[in-house]
C-alpha positions as a Markdown table, in Angstrom:
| # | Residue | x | y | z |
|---|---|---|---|---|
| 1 | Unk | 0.0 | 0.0 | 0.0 |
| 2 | Unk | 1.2 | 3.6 | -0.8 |
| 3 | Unk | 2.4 | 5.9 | 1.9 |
| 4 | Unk | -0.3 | 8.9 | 1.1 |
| 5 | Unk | 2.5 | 11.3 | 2.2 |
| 6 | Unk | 4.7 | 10.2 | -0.6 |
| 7 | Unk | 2.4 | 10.9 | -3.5 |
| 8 | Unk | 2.1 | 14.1 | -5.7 |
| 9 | Unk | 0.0 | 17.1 | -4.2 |
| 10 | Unk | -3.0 | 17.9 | -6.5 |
| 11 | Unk | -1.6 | 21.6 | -6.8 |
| 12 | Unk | 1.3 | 19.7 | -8.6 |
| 13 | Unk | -0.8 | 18.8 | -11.0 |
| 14 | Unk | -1.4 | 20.3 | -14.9 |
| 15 | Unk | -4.8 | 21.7 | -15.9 |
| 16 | Unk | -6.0 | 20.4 | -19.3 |
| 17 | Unk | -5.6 | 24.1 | -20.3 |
| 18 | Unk | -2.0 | 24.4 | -19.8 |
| 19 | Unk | -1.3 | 20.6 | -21.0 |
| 20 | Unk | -2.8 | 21.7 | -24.9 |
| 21 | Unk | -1.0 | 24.9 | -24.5 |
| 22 | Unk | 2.3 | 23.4 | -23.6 |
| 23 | Unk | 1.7 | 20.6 | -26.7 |
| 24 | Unk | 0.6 | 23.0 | -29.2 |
| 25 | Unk | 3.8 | 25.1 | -28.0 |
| 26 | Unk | 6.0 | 22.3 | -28.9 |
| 27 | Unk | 3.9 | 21.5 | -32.2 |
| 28 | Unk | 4.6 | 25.3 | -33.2 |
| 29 | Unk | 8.7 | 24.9 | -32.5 |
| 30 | Unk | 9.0 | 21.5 | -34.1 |
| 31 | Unk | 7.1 | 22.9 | -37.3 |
| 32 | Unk | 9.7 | 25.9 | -36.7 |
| 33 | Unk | 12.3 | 23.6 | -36.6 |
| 34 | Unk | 11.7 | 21.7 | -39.2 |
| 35 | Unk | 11.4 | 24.8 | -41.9 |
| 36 | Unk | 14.6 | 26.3 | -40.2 |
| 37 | Unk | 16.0 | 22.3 | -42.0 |
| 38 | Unk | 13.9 | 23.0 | -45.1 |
| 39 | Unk | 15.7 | 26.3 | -45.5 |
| 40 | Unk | 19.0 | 25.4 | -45.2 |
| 41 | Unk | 18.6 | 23.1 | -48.0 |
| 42 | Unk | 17.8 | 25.7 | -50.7 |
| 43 | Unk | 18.7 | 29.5 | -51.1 |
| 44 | Unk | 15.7 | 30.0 | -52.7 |
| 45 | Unk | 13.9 | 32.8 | -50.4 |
| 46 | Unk | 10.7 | 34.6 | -50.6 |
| 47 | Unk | 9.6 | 37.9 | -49.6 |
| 48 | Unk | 6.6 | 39.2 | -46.9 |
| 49 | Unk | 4.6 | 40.3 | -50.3 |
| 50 | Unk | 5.1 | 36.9 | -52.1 |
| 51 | Unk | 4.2 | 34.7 | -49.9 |
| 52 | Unk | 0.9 | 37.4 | -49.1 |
| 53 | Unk | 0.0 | 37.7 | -52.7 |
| 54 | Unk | 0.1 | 33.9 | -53.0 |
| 55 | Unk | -2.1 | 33.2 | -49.8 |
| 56 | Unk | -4.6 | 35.6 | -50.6 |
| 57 | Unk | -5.0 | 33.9 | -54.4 |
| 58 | Unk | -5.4 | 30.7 | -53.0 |
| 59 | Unk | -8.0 | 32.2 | -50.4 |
| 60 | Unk | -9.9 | 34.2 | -53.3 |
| 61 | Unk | -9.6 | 30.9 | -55.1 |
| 62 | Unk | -7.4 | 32.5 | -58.2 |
């Protein structure tokens, strides 16, 4: 039997709000990471404006 005095407090304890926050933080770095890699492998770069104009076409469906 477990000595009650040994285990975690609740207070210890993660909500379910900063759990998803803390995985989508470390979703958002490793898909940081990984372009970071995909850049290095080209020196093909695009500007602000490019990457805008593009967006909004696919948004207005051009």
């Amino acid at each position: 039997m477990p000595n009650i005095t040994q285990t975690k407090p609740v207070s210890d304890f993660m909500s379910i709000d900063a759990c998803e926050h803390d995985i989508f933080q470390a979703e958002v770095y490793r898909k940081l990471r990984e372009a970071e890699i995909q850049a290095g492998s080209t020196t093909k770069r695009y500007t602000h404006n490019e990457i805008m104009t593009r967006l909004q076409g696919i948004i207005d469906g051009k």
